[in-house]
C-alpha positions in Angstrom: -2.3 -28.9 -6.7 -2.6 -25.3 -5.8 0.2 -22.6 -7.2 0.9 -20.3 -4.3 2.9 -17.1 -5.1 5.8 -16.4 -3.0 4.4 -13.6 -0.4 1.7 -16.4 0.0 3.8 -19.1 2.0 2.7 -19.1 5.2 -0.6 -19.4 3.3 0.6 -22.6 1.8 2.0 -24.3 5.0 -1.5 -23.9 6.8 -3.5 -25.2 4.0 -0.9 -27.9 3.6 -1.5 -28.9 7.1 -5.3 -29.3 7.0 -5.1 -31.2 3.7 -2.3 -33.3 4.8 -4.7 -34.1 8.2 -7.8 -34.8 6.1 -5.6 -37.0 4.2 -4.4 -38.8 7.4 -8.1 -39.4 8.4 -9.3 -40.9 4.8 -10.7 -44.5 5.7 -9.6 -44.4 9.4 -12.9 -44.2 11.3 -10.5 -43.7 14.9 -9.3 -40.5 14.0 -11.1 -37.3 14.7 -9.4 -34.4 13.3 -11.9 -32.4 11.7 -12.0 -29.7 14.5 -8.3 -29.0 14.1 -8.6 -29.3 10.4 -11.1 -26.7 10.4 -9.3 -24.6 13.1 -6.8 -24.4 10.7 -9.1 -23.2 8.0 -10.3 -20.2 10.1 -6.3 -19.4 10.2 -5.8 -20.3 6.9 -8.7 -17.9 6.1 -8.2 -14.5 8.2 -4.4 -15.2 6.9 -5.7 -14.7 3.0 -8.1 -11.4 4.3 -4.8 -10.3 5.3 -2.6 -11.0 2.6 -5.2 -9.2 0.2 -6.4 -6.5 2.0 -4.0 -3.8 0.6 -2.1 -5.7 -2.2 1.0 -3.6 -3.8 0.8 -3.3 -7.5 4.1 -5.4 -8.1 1.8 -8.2 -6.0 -1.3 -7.8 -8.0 1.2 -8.3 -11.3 1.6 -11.8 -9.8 -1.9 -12.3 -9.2 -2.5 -11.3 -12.8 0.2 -13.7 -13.8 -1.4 -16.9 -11.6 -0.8 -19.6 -13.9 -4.7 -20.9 -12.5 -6.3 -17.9 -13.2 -8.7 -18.3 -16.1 -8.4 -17.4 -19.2 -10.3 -16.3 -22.6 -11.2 -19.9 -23.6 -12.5 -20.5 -20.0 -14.8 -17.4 -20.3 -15.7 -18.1 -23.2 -17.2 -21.4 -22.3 -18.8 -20.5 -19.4 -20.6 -17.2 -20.6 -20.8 -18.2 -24.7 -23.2 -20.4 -26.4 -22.7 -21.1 -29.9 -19.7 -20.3 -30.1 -18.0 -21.1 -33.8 -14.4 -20.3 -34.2 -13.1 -18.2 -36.9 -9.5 -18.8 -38.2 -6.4 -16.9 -39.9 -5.8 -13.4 -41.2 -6.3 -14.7 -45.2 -2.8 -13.4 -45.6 0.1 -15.4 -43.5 -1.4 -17.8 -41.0 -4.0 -18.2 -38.1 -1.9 -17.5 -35.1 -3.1 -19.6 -32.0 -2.5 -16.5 -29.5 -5.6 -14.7 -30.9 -9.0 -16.4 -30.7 -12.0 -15.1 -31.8 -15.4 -15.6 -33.7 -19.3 -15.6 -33.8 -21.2 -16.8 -30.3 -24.2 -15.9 -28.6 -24.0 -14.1 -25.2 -27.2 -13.6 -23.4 -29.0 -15.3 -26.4 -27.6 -12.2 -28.3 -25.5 -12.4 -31.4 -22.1 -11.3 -31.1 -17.9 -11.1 -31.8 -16.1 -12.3 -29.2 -11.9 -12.0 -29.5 -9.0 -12.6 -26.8 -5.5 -13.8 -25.9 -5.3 -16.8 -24.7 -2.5 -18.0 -22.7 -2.6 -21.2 -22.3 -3.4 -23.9 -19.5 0.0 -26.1 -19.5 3.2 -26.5 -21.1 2.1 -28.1 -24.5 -0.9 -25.0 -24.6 1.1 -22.3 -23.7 3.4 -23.3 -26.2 0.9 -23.4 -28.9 -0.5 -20.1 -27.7 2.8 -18.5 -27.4 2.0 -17.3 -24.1 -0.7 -15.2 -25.3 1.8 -12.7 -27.2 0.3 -12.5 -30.1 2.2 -12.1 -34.0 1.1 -9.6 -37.0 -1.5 -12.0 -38.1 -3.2 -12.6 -34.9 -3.7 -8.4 -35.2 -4.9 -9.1 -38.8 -7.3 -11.6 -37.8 -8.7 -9.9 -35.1 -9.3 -6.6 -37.6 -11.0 -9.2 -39.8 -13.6 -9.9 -37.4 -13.9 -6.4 -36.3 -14.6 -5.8 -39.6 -17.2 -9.0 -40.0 -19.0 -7.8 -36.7 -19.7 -4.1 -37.9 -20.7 -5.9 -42.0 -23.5 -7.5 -39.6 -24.2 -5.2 -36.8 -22.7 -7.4 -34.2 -21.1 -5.8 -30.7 -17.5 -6.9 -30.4 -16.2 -8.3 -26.8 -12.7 -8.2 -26.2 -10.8 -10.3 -23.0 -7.5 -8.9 -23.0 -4.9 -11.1 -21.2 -1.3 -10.6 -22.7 2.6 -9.4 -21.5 2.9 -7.8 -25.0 3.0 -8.5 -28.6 5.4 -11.2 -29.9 9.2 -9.5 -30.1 10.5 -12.0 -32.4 12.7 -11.3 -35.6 9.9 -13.2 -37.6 7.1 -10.7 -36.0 8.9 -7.4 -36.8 9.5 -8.7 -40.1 5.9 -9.4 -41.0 5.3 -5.8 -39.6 4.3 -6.0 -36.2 3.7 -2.8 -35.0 2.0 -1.9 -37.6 -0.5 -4.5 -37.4 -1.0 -3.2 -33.8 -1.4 -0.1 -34.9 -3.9 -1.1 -37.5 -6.0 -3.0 -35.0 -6.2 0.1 -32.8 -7.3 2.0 -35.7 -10.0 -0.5 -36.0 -11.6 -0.3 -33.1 -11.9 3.7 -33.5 -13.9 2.9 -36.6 -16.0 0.5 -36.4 -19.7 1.7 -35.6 -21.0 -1.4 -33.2 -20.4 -1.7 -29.6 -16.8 -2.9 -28.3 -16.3 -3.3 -25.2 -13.2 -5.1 -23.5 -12.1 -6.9 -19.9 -8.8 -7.2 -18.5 -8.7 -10.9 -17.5 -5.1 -10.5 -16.6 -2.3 -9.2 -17.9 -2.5 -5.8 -20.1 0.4 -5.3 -21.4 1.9 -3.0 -23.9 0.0 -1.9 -27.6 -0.4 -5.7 -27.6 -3.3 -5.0 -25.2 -4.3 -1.4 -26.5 -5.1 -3.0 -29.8 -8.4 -4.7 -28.2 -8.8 -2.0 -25.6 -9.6 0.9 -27.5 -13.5 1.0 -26.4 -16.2 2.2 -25.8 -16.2 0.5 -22.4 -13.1 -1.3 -20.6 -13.6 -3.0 -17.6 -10.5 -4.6 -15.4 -10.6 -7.1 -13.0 -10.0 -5.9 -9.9 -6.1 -7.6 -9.3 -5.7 -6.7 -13.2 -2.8 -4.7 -14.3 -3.0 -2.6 -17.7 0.6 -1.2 -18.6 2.7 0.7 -21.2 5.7 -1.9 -20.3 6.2 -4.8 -17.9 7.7 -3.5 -14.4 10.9 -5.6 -15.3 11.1 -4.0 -18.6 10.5 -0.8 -17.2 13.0 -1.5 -14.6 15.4 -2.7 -17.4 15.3 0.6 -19.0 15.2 3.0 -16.3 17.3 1.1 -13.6 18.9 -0.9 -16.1 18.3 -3.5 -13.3 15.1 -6.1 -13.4 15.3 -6.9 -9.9 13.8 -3.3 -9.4 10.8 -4.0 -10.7 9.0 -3.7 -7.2 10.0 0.2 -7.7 8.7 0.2 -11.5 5.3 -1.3 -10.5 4.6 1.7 -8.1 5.6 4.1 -10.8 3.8 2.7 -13.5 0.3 3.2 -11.5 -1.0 0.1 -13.4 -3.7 -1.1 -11.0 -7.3 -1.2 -11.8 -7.9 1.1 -8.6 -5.4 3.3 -10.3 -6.2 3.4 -13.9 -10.0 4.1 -12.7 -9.1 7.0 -10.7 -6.9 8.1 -14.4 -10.1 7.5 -16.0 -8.8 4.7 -18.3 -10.6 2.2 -16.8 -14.4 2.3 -16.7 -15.4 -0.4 -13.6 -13.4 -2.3 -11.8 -15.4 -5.9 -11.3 -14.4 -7.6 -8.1 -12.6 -10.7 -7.3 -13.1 -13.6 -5.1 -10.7 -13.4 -2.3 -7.3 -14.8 -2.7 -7.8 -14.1 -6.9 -9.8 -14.7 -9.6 -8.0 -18.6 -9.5 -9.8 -19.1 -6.5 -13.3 -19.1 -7.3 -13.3 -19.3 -11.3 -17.2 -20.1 -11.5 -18.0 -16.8 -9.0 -15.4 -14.8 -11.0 -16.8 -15.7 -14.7 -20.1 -14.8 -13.1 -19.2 -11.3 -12.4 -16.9 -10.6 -15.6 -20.2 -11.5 -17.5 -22.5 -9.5 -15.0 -19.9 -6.7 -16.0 -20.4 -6.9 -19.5 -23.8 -7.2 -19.8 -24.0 -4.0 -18.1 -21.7 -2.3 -20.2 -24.0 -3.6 -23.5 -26.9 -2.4 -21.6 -24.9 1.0 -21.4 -24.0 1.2 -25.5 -27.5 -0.1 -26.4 -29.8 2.4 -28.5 -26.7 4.5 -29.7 -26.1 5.2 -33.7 -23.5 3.9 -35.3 -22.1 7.6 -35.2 -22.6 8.2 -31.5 -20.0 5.1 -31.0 -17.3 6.2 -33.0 -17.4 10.0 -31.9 -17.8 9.0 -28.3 -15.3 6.4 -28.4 -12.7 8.8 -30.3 -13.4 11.7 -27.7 -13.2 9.2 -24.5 -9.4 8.3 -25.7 -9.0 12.0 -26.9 -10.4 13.2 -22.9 -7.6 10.7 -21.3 -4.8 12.5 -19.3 -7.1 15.0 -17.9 -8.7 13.0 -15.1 -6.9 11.9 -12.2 -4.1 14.3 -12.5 -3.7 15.7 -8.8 -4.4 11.9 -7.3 
């Protein structure tokens, strides 16, 4: 059953007609509906160009959000081979909302990490939403650290509202286990370059960002604070988090006119959840390029031109 987000009801009543008519037809030879079922299709169709044609960023932080929108396990199925998992920060714990470890992509040896969300109550659970604790920071520096012991380019998927909040998280020293991860990725002299799947929320997302290359999906949002938090603070009222998203200028159209973002890679219409092969296809297409991009630098060229890229943001963009 297809999740349709709330401005796209009308969207959901038409489709819902031409499946329910379809339906009506199964094993009834007498009935002959398909030109009204496809009617509807057309309608269904020119409704979705117009629903996405000029999204507002509080929309595209629902589309971000789709709960069928696929995630870092699903890319890396699709685009990985050989993938074997590595586990656990050798300190506290492995922590489920941070996955990572050696594949091949493009027959090429590689470190791939991400959030993962979660497909479904028990998952999402398990994965704690894709807010990830101190040790899922920990683990990821550990394979940071693997990958540049053995040469290997790093891929990050980001796809998380934030870093974990709890009491247990702060205790175990949370931010500065973000803060360590960031510091990684300005060291480490190997290719890193990251996608924002989904969600990018907070130093919870910085933490794999800080690369050479970052690429967003094109109804991605990459964010300081959620629009409700935001809203929460400055309104000190959620329900304005229409407002906060317009303020924030977290789109990928925005953040590539800032300069923050490097490509933006396109989307089926109607999302990413619409057409997942189409959209893994591209996401892989985008990072390939990116490798292609980092391929032949020194160790040293890396570092000093990933520093100075993150050093450079805040003048770009400034009169859009």
């Amino acid at each position: 059953m297809t999740h349709y987000l709330d401005f796209e009801k009308p969207l959901a009543e038409i489709e819902g007609k031409a499946e329910e008519l379809r339906a009506m037809a199964q094993g009834n030879e007498d009935m002959d509906i398909e030109d009204e079922a496809k009617a509807l299709d057309r309608k269904a169709n020119a409704l979705l160009q117009d629903l996405y044609k000029k999204l507002t960023p509080w929309r595209k932080c629902q589309v971000a959000r789709h709960p069928e929108r696929p995630h870092c396990k699903d890319y890396i199925e699709a685009l990985f081979t050989e993938y074997m998992p590595l586990a656990g920060d050798r300190g506290f714990a492995d922590d489920h909302a941070v996955m990572g470890g050696l594949a091949r992509f493009n027959d090429r040896p590689v470190m791939v990490i991400g959030h993962e969300k979660g497909n479904d109550t028990q998952s999402r659970i398990e994965r704690n939403f894709g807010m990830a604790r101190p040790e899922g920071y920990r683990k990821a520096i550990r394979l940071m650290e693997m990958a540049d012991n053995f040469g290997l380019p790093v891929i990050a998927l980001v796809d998380t509202p934030g870093a974990y909040p709890g009491k247990g998280a702060e205790e175990r020293g949370q931010s500065e286990a973000i803060a360590r991860s960031t510091e990684k990725c300005l060291q480490i002299g190997v290719p890193l370059v990251s996608v924002i799947i989904g969600e990018g929320g907070s130093g919870g997302a910085v933490a794999f960002a800080t690369s050479n290359r970052l690429a967003m999906l094109e109804h991605s949002v990459y964010s300081v604070i959620s629009p409700e938090g935001c809203a929460s603070i400055l309104w000190k009222d959620a329900e304005k988090m229409r407002e906060a998203a317009e303020a924030l200028r977290l789109t990928a159209q925005d953040l590539m006119r800032l300069g923050v973002a490097d490509r933006v890679i396109p989307e089926p219409l109607g999302g990413a959840h619409r057409d997942r092969t189409t959209t893994m296809d591209l996401v892989g297409a985008a990072i390939s390029g990116m490798l292609d991009d980092l391929d032949g630098k020194s160790p040293k060229e890396l570092i000093t031109t990933r520093r100075q890229k993150f050093l450079d943001l805040g003048t770009k963009g400034l009169a859009a």
